[in-house]
ROKOL-350966 format. One record per residue (C-alpha): chain; x, z, y; residue number from 1; residue in three letters. Coordinates in steps of 0.2 Angstrom, whole numbers, plus 5000, padded with zeros to 4 digits. Example, Ala and Ser with C-alpha at 12.3 -4.5 7.8 and 13.67 -1.06 7.14 Angstrom:
2
kette = A&x = 5062&z = 5039&y = 4978&nr = 1&rest = Ala;
kette = A&x = 5068&z = 5036&y = 4995&nr = 2&rest = Ser;
! end
This chain:
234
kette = A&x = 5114&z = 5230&y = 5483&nr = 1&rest = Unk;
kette = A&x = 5110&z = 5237&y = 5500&nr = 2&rest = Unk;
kette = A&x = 5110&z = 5255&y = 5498&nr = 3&rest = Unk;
kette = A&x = 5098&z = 5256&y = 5515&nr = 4&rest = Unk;
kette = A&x = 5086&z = 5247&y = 5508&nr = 5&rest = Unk;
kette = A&x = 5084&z = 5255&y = 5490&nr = 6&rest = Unk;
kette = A&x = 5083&z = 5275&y = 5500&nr = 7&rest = Unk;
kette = A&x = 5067&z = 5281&y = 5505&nr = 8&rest = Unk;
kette = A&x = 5068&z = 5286&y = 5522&nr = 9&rest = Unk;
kette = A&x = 5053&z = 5293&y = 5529&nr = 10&rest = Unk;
kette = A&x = 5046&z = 5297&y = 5548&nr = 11&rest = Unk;
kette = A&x = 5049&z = 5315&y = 5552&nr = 12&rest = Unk;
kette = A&x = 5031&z = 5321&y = 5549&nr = 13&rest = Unk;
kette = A&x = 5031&z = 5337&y = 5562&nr = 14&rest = Unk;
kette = A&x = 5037&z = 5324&y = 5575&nr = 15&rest = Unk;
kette = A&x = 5022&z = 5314&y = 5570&nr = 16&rest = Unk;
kette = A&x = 5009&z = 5328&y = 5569&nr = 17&rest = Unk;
kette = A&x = 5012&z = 5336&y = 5584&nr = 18&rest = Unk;
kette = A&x = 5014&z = 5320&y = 5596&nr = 19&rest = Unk;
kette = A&x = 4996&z = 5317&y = 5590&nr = 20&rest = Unk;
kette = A&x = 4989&z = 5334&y = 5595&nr = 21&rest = Unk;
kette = A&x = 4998&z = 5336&y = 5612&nr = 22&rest = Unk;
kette = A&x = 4993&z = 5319&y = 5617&nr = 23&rest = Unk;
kette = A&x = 4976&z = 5319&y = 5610&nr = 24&rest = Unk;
kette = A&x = 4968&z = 5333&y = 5621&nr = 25&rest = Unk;
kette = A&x = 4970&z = 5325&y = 5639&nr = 26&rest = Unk;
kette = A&x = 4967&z = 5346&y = 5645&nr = 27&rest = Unk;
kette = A&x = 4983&z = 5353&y = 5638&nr = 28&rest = Unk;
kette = A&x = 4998&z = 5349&y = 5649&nr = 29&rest = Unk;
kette = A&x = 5011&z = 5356&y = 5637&nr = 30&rest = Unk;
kette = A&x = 5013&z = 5358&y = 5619&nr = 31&rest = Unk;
kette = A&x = 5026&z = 5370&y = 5608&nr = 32&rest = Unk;
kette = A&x = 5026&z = 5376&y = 5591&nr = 33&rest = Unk;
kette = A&x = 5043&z = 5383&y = 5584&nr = 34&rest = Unk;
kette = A&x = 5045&z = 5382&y = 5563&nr = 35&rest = Unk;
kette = A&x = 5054&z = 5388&y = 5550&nr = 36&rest = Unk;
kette = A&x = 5057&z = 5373&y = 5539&nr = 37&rest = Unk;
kette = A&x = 5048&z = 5374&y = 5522&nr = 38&rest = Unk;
kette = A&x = 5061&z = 5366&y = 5514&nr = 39&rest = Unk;
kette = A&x = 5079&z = 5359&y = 5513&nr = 40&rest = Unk;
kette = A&x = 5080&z = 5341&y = 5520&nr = 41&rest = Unk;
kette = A&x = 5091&z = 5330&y = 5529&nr = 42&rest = Unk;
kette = A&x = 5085&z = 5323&y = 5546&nr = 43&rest = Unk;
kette = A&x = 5093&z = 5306&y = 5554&nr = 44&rest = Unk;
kette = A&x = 5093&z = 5301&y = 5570&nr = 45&rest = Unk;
kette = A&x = 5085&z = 5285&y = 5578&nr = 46&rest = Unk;
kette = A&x = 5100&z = 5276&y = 5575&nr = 47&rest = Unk;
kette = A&x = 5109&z = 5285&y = 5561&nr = 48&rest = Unk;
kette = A&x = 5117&z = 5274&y = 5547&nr = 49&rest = Unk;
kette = A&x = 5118&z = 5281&y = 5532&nr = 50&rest = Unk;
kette = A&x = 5132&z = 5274&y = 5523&nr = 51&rest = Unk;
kette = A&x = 5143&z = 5280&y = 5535&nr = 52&rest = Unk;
kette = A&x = 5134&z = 5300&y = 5540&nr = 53&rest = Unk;
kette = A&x = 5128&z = 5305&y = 5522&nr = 54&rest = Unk;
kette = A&x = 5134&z = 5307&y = 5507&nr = 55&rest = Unk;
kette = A&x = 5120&z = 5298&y = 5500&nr = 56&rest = Unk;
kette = A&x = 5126&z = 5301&y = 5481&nr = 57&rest = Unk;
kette = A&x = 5126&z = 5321&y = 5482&nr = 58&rest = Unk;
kette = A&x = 5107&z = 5318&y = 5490&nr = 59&rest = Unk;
kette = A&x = 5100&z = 5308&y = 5477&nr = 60&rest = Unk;
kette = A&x = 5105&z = 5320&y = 5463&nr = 61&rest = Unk;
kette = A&x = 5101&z = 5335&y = 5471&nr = 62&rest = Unk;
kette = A&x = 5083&z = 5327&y = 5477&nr = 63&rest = Unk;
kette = A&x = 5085&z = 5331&y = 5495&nr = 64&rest = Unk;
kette = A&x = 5070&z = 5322&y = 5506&nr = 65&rest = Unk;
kette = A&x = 5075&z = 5311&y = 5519&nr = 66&rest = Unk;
kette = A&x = 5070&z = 5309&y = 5535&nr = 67&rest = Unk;
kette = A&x = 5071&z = 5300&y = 5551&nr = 68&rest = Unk;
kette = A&x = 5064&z = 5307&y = 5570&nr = 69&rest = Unk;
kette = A&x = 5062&z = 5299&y = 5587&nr = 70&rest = Unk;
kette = A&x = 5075&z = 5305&y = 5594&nr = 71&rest = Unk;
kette = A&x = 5095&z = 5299&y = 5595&nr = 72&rest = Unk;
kette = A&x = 5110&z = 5308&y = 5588&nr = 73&rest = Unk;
kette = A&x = 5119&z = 5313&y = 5570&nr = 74&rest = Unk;
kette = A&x = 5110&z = 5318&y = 5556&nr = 75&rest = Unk;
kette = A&x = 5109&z = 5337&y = 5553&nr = 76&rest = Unk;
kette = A&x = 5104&z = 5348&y = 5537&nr = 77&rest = Unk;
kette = A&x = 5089&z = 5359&y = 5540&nr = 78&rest = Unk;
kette = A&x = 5082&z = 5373&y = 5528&nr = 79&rest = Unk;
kette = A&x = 5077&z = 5390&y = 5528&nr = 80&rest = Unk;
kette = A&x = 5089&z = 5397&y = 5540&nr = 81&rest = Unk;
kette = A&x = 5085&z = 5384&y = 5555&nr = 82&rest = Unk;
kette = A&x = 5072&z = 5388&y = 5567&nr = 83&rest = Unk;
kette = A&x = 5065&z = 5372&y = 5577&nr = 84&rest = Unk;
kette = A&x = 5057&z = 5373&y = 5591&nr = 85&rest = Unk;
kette = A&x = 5046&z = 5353&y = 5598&nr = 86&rest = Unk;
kette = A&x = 5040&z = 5355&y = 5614&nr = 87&rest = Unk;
kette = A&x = 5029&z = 5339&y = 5621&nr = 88&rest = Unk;
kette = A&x = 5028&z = 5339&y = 5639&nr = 89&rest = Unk;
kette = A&x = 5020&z = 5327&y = 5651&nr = 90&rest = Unk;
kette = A&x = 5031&z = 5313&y = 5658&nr = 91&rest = Unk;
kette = A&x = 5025&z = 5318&y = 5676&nr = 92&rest = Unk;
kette = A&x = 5038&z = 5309&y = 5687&nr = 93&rest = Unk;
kette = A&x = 5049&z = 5295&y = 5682&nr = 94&rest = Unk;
kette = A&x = 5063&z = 5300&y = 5695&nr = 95&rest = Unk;
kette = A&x = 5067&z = 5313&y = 5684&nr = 96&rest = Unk;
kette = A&x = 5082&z = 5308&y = 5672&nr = 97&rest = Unk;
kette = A&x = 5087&z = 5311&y = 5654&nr = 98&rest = Unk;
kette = A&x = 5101&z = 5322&y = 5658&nr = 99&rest = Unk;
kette = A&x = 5091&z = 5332&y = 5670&nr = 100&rest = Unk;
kette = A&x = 5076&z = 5334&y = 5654&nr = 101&rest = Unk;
kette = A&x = 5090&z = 5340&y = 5645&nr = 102&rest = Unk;
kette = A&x = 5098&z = 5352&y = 5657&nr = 103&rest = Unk;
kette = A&x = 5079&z = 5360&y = 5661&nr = 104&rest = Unk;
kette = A&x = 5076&z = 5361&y = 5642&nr = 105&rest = Unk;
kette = A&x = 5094&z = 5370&y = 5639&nr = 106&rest = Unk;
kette = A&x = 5091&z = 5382&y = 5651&nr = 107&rest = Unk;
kette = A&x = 5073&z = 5388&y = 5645&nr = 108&rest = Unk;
kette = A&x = 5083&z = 5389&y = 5628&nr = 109&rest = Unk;
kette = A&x = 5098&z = 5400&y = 5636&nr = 110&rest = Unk;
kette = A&x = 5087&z = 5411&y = 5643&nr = 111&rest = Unk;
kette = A&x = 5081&z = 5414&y = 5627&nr = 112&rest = Unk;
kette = A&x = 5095&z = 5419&y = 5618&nr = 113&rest = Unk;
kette = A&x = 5102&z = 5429&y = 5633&nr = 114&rest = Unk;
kette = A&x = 5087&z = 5442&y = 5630&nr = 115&rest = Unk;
kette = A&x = 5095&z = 5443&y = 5611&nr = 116&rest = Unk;
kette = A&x = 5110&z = 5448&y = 5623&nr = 117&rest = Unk;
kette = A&x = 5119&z = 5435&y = 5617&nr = 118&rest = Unk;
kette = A&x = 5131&z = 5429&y = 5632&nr = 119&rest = Unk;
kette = A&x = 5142&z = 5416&y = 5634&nr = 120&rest = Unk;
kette = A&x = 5130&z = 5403&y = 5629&nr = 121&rest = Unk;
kette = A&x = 5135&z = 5383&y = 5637&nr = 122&rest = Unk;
kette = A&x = 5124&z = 5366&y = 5635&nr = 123&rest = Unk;
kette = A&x = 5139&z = 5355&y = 5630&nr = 124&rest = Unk;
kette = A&x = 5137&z = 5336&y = 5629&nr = 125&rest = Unk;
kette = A&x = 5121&z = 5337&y = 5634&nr = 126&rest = Unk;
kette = A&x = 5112&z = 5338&y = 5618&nr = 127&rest = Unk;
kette = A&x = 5120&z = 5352&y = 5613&nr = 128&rest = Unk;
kette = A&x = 5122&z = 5373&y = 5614&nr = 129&rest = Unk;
kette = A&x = 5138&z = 5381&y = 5610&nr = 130&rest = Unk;
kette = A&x = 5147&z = 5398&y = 5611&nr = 131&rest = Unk;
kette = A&x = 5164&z = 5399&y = 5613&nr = 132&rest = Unk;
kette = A&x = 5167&z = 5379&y = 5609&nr = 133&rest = Unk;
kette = A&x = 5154&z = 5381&y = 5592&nr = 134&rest = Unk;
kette = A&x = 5139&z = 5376&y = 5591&nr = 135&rest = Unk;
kette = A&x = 5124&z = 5385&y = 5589&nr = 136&rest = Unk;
kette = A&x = 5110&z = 5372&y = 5592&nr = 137&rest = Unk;
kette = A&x = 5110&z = 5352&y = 5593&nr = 138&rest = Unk;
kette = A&x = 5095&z = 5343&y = 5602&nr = 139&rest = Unk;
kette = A&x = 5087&z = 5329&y = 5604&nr = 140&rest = Unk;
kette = A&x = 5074&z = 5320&y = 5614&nr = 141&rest = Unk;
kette = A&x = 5061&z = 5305&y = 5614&nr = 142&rest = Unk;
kette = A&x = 5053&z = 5298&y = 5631&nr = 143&rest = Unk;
kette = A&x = 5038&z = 5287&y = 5634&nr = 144&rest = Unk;
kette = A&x = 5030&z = 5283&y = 5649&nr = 145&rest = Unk;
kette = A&x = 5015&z = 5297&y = 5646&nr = 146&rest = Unk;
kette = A&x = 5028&z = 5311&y = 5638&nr = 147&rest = Unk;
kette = A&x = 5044&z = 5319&y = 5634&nr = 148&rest = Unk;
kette = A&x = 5047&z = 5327&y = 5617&nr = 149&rest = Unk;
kette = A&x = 5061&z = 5340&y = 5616&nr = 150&rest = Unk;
kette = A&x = 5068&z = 5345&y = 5598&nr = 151&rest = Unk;
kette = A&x = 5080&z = 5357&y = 5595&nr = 152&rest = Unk;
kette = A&x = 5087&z = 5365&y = 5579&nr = 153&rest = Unk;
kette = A&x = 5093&z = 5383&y = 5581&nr = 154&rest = Unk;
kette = A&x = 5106&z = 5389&y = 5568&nr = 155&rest = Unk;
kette = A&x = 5100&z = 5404&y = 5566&nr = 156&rest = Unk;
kette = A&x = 5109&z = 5407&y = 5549&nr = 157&rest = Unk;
kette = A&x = 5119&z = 5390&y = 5545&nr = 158&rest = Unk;
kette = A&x = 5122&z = 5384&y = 5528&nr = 159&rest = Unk;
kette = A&x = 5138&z = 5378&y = 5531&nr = 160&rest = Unk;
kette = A&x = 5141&z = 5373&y = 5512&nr = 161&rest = Unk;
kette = A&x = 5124&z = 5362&y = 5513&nr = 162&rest = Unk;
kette = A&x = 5132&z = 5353&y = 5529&nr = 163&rest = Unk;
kette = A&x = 5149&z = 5351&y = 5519&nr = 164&rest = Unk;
kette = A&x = 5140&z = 5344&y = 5503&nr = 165&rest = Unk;
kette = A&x = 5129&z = 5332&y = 5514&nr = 166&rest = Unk;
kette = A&x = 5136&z = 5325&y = 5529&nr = 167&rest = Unk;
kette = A&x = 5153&z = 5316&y = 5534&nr = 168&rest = Unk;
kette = A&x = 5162&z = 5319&y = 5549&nr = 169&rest = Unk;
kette = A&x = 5151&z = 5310&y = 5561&nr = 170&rest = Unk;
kette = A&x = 5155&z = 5291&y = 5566&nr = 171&rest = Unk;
kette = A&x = 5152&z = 5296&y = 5584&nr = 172&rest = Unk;
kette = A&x = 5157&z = 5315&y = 5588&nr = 173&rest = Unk;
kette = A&x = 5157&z = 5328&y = 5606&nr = 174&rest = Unk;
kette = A&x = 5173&z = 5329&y = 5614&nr = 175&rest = Unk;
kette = A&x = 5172&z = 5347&y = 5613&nr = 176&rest = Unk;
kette = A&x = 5170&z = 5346&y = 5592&nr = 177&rest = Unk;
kette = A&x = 5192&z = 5340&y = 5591&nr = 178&rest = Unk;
kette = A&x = 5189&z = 5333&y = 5575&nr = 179&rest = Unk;
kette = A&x = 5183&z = 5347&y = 5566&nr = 180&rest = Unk;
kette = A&x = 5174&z = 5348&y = 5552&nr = 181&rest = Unk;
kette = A&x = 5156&z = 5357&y = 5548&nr = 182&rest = Unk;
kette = A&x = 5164&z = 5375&y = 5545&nr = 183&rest = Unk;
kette = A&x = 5177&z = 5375&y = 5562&nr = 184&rest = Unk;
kette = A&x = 5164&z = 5367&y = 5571&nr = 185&rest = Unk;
kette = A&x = 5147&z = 5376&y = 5570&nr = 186&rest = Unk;
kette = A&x = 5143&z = 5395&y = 5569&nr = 187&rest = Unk;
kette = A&x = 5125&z = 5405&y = 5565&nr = 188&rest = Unk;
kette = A&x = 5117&z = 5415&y = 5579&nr = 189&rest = Unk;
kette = A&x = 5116&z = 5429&y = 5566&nr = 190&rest = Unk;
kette = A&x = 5133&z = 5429&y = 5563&nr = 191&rest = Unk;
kette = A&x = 5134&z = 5431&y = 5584&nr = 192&rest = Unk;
kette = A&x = 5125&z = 5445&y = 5586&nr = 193&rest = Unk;
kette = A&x = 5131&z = 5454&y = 5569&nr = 194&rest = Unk;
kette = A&x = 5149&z = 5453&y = 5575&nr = 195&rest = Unk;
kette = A&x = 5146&z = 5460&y = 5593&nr = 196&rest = Unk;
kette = A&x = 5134&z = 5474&y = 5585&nr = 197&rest = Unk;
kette = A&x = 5150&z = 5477&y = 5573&nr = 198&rest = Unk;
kette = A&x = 5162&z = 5477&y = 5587&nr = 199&rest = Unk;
kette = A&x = 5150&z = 5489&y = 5600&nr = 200&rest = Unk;
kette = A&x = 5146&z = 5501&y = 5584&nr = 201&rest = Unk;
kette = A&x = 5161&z = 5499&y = 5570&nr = 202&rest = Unk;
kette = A&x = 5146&z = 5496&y = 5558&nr = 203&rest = Unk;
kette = A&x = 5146&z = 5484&y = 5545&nr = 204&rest = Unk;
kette = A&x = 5128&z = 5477&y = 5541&nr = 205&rest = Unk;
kette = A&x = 5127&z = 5475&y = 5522&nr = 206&rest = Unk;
kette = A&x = 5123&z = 5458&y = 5514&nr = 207&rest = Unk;
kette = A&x = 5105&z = 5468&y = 5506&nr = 208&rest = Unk;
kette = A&x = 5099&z = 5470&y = 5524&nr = 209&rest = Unk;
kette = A&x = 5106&z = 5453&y = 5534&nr = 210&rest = Unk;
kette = A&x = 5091&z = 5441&y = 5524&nr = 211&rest = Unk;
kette = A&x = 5079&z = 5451&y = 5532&nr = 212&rest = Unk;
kette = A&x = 5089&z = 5451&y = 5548&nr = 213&rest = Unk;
kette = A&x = 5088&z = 5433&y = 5548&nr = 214&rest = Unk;
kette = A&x = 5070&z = 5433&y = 5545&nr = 215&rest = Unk;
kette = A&x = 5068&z = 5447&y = 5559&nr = 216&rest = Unk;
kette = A&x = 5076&z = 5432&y = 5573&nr = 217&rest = Unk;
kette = A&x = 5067&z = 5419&y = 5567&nr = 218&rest = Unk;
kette = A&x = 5050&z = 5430&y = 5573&nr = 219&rest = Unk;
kette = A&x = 5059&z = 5436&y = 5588&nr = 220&rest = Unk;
kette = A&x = 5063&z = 5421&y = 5597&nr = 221&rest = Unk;
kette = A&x = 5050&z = 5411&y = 5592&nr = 222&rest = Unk;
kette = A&x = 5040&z = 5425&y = 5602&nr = 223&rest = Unk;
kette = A&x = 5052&z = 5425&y = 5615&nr = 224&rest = Unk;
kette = A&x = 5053&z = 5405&y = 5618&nr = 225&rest = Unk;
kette = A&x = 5034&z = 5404&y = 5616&nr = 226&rest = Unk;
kette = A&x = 5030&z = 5415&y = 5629&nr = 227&rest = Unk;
kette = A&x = 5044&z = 5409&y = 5641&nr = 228&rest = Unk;
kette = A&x = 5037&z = 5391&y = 5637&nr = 229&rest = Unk;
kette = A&x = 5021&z = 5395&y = 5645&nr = 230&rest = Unk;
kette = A&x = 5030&z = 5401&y = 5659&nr = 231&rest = Unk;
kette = A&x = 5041&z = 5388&y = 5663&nr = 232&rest = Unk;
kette = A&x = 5032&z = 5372&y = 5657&nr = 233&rest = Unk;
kette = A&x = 5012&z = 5379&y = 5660&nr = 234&rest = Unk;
! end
């Protein structure tokens, strides 16, 4: 029996949702909204298989939801310690390129992060953000004629043993990634800013307070990115 067939694999609904509502009002140029997700799901690309990304067994006992977005690359685990920011912006010249969408989009994140004074941050293989060769971010996008839609998934605290339990080494994987696996590969933005506060201050944040420090960036630079949005793409 064809394992593909026999899953439900739904349409990513916050894709769905927010497509509508930026492109139904012909007044509003650009549309952002950055969300915590509500619950643990795994997300696959336009073209993900999942025979050969998931570990599809692991999924059905433990009832995790399924999606698929718009948008190309791997699958990815989100859950409460991502923070995903959709931007839908108008497709306003055709000259302009996928990687150049991408680079624009990469910035506006960046500069985000820099007023968190978190340095040192690169857009590797286009889709992706990384500090010192791990990654913090992975994004995708989707063009029509009428629009670009952005997505990107910030780690703020990654769950590296949901990503281990769920997802196989990728079939197609960054140069930059050598072959490692979930926990060499990919680092939280928490983690970042906890072990340059440690290093500036030779204080140790205790586990108690670092939930609600995870909380506390989440609010932050959704605030941040949503006003530099406005800025940037107005």
């Amino acid at each position: 029996m064809n394992q593909e067939v026999t899953i439900n694999v739904e349409e990513y609904p916050q894709e769905k949702y927010w497509i509508e509502k930026a492109t139904s009002n012909p007044f509003i140029k650009s549309h952002l909204t950055i969300y915590t997700p509500e619950e643990t799901c795994v997300v696959l690309g336009r073209s993900s298989n999942l025979i050969k990304e998931l570990n599809i067994s692991l999924l059905l006992k433990d009832k995790v939801p399924l999606y698929r977005r718009l948008g190309g690359g791997a699958s990815v685990v989100l859950d409460c310690g991502s923070l995903v920011a959709l931007a839908v912006i108008p497709e306003k010249e055709a000259s302009i390129n996928i990687t150049e969408h991408y680079k624009r989009f990469s910035d506006w994140i960046i500069a985000g992060l820099q007023s968190l004074n978190i340095a040192g941050v690169k857009q590797l293989d286009s889709c992706d953000l990384a500090i010192k060769n791990r990654k913090i971010a992975g994004a995708c996008l989707y063009r029509t004629r009428n629009y670009v839609m952005y997505s990107v998934c910030l780690l703020i605290e990654a769950n590296i043993n949901l990503m281990e339990r769920y997802l196989k080494h990728p079939p197609r994987s960054p140069i930059y990634r050598e072959n490692r696996n979930h926990g060499n590969f990919v680092t939280s933005i928490k983690d970042v800013i906890l072990s340059e506060y440690s290093v500036l201050y030779g204080i140790e944040i205790g586990e108690d307070k670092k939930e609600n420090f995870t909380c506390y960036l989440q609010n932050v630079l959704k605030n941040i990115l949503s006003k530099s949005f406005r800025e940037i793409f107005a």
